[in-house]
C-alpha positions, 0 to 999 in steps of 0.5 A, a space after each residue: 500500500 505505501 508504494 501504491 499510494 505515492 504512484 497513484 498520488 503522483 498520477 493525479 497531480 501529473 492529470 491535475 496540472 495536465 488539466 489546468 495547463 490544457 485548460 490556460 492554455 486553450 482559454 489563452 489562445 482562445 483569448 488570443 485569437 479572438 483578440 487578433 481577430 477584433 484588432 485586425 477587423 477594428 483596424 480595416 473598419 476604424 483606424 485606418 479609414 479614420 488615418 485616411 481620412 485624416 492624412 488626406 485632410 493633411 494633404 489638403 491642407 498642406 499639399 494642395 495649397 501649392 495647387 492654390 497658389 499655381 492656379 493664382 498665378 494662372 489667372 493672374 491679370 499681370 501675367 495675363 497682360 504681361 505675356 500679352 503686351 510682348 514680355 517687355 521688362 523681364 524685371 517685373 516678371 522676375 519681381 512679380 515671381 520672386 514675390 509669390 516664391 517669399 510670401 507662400 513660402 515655396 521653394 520656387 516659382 516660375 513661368 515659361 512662355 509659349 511664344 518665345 519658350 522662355 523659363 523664367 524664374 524668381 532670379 531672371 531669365 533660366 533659360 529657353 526649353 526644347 522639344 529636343 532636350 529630355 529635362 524640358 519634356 514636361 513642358 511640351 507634356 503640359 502643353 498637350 494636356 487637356 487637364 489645367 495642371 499636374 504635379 510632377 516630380 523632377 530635379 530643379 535646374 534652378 536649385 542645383 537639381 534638387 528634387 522638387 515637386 513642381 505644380 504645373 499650371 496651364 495660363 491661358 489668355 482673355 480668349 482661352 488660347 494657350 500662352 504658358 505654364 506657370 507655378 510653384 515647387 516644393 522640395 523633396 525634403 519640405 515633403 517628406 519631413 510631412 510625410 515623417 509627421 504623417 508616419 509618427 503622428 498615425 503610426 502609418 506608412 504613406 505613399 503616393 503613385 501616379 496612375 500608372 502604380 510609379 512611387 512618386 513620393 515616399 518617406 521609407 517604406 521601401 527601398 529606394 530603388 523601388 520605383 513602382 508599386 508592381 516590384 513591391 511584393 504581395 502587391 503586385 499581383 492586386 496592383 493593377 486592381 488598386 489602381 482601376 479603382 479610386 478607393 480600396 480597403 484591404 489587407 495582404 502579406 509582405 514578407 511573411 507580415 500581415 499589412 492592411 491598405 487603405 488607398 484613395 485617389 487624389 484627385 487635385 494631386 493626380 496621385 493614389 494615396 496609400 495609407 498603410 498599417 502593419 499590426 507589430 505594435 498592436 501585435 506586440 500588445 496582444 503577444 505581451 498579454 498572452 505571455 503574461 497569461 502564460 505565466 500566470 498559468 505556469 504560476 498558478 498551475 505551480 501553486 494548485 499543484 503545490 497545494 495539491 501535493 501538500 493536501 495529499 501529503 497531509 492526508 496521507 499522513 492521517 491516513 497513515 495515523 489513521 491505520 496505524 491507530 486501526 492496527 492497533 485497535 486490531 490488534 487490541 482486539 486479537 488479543 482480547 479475542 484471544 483471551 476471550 477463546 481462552 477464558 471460553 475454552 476453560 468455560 467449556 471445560 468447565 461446562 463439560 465438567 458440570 455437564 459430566 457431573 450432571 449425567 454421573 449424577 442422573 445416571 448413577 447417583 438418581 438412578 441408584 437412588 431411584 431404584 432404592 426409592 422402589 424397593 424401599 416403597 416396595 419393603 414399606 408396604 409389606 414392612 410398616 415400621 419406621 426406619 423404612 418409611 424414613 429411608 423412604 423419604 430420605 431417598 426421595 428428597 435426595 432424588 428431588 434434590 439431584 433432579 433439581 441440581 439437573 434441572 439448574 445444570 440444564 437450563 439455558 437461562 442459567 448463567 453457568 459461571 454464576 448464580 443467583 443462591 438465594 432463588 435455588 436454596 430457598 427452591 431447595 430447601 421446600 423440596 426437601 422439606 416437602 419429603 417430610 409430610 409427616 411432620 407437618 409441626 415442624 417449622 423451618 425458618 430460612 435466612 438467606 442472603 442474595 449473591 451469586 455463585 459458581 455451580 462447582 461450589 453450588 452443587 457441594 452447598 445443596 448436598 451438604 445442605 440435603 444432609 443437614 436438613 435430613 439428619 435434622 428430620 431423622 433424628 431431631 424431630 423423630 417421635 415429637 409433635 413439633 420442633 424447629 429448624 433455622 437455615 441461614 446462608 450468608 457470603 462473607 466476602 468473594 472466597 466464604 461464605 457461612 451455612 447454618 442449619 440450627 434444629 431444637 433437637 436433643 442432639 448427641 449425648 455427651 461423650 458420644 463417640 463421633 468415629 464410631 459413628 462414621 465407621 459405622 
């Protein structure tokens, strides 16, 4: 039993922590995909389209304000007349450009005329633009289009090549005839320090792509030799479809990481906006609260398994007390079991000793005696004397008496190690009385006291106690018209007792010789 007990102990705590670990451990990636989940919809139906929206509300104010300004100048009445009127004083011109470049604060300003292909600028003339030469090709794509303005990304001549976001206006006259291009430009720079504050402010990524998908302006989303959105893996195969479309929410994988997109066409710039969110900061957040989750399950699978484990040890331990005190007890109850066998192994001695008196005495002692009876009654009534007729009765209250003693010796009601004396003597002494009929004068006065007592002492008592009260008969009350006879039994203590049988007989005479008697 004590090897049993700990492997079963064992077995229970291993189920019980397998239990409590499968049990955190499902509730914690329960949690954490339903947590995953409602991020990534909260992302696609809030956050981003309200980053959207806000980062287009930024671009409008601070990247369509260039637009305003070129459309000023576009439908200015001075550099309507001016180009009008011949293009005679290039100083004003140059005044009127350099004023527009300080007062909106843009990093350029310029005008190019369609009758003498002149480029102005806020410092003077630049120079004359030509069909032939690939840096002036934005001017004859202007003068083509059919919109009023474009925004172009191309190195400035003016600022040593600086890369700069130039607005192209188209200029028309009084009567709607084209007569040049004019507007302002923003360093690369300038936007993308606002593309870096959109990236903070939103915890986004922003680009933008000219209808074709090429990556006009970004601010290190990819790298810089990735020029167009179809290099750009996981969205070149949708590419194609972002761009046919003015809007799209949607999420794809680069790089083995979830992104979500929300793109918008822009139409005052001519460019698709996109706004996108990669999920490892909120990631990071739902990673952290399923680590602690783990934790805590190893803590409190660590503590209940603890805890477990002492309550087994404790119960086990009272278990132990428990049978030990049992043995004890067992054995307590062997021993006295044992003694208990023993003392009824004497008891049935003791009984097969009473049982064996009893039938020596009936079938001998009686049956003698009975027989005797017989033929004394047989001889009393041929021989009428007296000494006949009181042997008679002297074998018939000693055959009452064995009767009696068989009688006590045989019932079950009778506790055969003890016995209550005064019932049985007092039973006793009317049965041999009651052999004496003739002597109906004579008065027997009994005083017997109630204890108990073993039959091995009973039997000896009752017979001495047949040959008192028979010699007192016999002898005593023999010819006399009445008498006496005075019977006490008294227990003095657990080992004596006290028998008195007193008659008013005459007794033996003086100097009778008792030993004679007994040899005779």
């Amino acid at each position: 039993m004590k090897t049993e007990l700990p492997k079963q102990k064992r077995k229970l705590i291993i189920i019980l922590g397998a239990l409590l670990v499968v049990g955190f451990l499902t509730t914690s990636l329960v949690s954490y995909f339903v947590s995953l989940s409602s991020l990534r919809s909260q992302i696609d139906t809030t956050t981003l389209p309200l980053t959207g929206d806000n980062v287009y509300s930024e671009i409008q104010r601070d990247l369509l304000r260039p637009i305003f300004i070129s459309s000023l100048m576009a439908n200015n009445s001075f550099l309507r007349d001016w180009i009008l009127d011949g293009e005679k004083d290039v100083s004003q011109m140059t005044k009127y450009l350099n004023e527009i470049m300080v007062k909106y604060n843009t990093f350029t300003s310029f005008f190019v005329s369609e009758k003498t292909h002149i480029y102005y600028h806020a410092n003077g003339i630049l120079k004359k633009v030509d069909p032939e030469e690939p840096r002036d090709a934005w001017y004859f794509r202007v003068r083509e289009m059919e919109a009023d303005y474009e925004t172009n990304v191309d190195p400035d001549l003016a600022n040593k090549d600086a890369m700069t976001i130039f607005i192209n206006y188209r200029v028309f006259d009084y009567d709607g005839n084209y007569i040049g291009a004019t507007g302002v430009g923003l360093t690369i720079n300038a936007v993308n320090d606002l593309m870096e504050e959109y990236n903070k402010k939103y915890n986004c990524h922003i680009y933008f792509t000219d209808k074709q998908g090429k990556i006009m302006l970004q601010y290190g989303t990819f790298p810089e030799e990735t020029q167009s959105i179809h290099e750009i893996d996981g969205l070149s195969v949708i590419a194609d479809s972002l761009l046919a479309t003015n809007s799209n929410i949607l999420q794809y994988t680069r790089q083995g990481q979830n992104v979500h997109l929300n793109t918008r066409f822009v139409e005052a710039l001519g460019w698709h906006l996109f706004v996108e969110q990669t999920e490892i900061k909120e990631m990071g957040q739902v990673n952290r609260a399923l680590l602690i989750n783990l934790l805590l399950c190893v803590l409190i699978t660590s503590i209940v398994v603890l805890l477990a484990r002492l309550t087994m040890n404790a119960y086990q331990k009272i278990n132990e007390t428990q049978q030990n005190e049992i043995l004890v007890q067992t054995q307590e109850l062997l021993e006295n079991y044992q003694a208990l066998e023993m003392a009824n192994q004497k008891k049935t001695a003791a009984l097969d000793k009473n049982e064996l008196l009893m039938i020596e005495m009936n079938h001998r002692v009686k049956n003698n005696l009975t027989t005797l009876q017989s033929l004394l009654n047989l001889q009393s009534s041929k021989m009428h004397d007296n000494e006949s007729k009181i042997a008679f009765k002297e074998s018939e209250s000693r055959v009452q008496l064995i009767s009696k003693i068989h009688r006590m010796l045989s019932s079950k009601e009778v506790d055969l190690r003890k016995v209550s004396v005064a019932q049985y003597i007092q039973d006793l002494v009317a049965d041999l009385t009651l052999g004496f009929r003739d002597n109906e004068s004579v008065h027997v006065h009994t005083e017997i006291q109630e204890f108990n007592l073993d039959l091995n002492i009973l039997i000896p008592l009752a017979l001495i106690l047949n040959e008192l009260i028979t010699n007192a008969f016999k002898y005593s009350f023999a010819g006399r018209e009445s008498g006496e006879l005075n019977i006490s039994l008294h227990g003095k203590d657990q080992n004596q007792i006290e028998l008195v049988v007193q008659d008013d007989g005459i007794g033996l005479p003086e100097g009778f010789d008792v030993e004679n008697l007994e040899s005779m």
